[in-house]
C-alpha positions in Angstrom: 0.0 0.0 0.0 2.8 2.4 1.2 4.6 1.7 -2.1 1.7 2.5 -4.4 1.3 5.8 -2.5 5.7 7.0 -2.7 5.0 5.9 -6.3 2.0 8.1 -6.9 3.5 11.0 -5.1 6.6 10.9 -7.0 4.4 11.0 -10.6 2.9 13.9 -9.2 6.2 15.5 -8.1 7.7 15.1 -11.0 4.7 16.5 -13.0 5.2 19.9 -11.4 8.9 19.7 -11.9 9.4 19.3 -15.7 9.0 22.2 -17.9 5.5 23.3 -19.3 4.9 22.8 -22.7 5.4 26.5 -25.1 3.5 24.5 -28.1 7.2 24.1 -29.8 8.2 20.4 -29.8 12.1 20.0 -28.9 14.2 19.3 -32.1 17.5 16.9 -32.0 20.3 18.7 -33.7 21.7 17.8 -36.5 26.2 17.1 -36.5 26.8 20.3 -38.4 24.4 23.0 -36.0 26.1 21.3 -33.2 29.9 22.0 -35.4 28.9 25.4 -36.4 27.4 26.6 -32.5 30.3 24.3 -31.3 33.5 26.2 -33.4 31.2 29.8 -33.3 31.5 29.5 -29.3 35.5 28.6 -29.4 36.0 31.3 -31.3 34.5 34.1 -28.7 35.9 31.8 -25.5 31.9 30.9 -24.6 33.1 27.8 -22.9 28.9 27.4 -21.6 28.0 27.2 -25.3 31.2 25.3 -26.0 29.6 22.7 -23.7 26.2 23.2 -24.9 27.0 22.6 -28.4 29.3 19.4 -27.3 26.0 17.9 -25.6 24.1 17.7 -28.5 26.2 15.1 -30.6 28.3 12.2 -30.5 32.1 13.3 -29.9 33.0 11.3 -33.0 29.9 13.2 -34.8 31.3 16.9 -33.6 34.4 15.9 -35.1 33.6 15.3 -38.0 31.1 18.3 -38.2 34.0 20.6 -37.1 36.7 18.9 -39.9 34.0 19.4 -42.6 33.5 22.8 -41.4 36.6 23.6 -41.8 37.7 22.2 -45.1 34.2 23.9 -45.9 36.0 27.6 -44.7 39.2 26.8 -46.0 37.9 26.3 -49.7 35.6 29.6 -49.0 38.5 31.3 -48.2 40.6 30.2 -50.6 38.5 31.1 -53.5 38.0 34.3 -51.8 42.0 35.1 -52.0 42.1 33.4 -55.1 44.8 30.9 -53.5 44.9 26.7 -53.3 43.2 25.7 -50.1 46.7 24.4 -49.0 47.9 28.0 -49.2 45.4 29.5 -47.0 45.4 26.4 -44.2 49.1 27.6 -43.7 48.3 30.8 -43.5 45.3 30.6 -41.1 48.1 28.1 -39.2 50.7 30.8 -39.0 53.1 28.3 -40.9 55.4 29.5 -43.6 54.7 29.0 -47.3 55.8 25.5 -48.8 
């Protein structure tokens, strides 16, 4: 009998814990929002969005997302500068011309 009633109780106190619903359903992420928020909040030192972002994927999925993110920025740039990708890596790396 006691068990039945802790049992009830604790549906009910976890009924007023959990979040109401706003009408918007909660979305997964996807590898390459959780690369893009992920690199975004290294970039400005946001180490609570940094571990945000890292939540919503795998490790191995984030880095992946990051690596094509940044073959994807490498090739923007380097079309931008009108140089081969190899080019601006170094020069994003600091590392001298080959």
């Amino acid at each position: 009998m006691w068990g039945r009633v802790r049992k009830s109780w604790s549906t009910v106190r976890y009924a007023f814990r959990t979040e109401r619903d706003t009408g918007r359903q909660a979305r997964s992420h996807n590898l390459f929002e959780a690369a893009a928020a992920y690199v975004s909040a290294c970039a400005e030192d946001d180490q609570e969005r940094i571990e945000e972002a890292a939540g919503w994927v795998s490790p191995e999925a984030l880095s992946f997302g990051v690596n094509e993110l940044a073959c994807r920025a490498v090739i923007a740039l380097a079309r931008e500068r009108d140089e081969s990708p190899r080019a601006v890596a170094r020069d994003l790396l600091g590392l001298p011309a080959a």
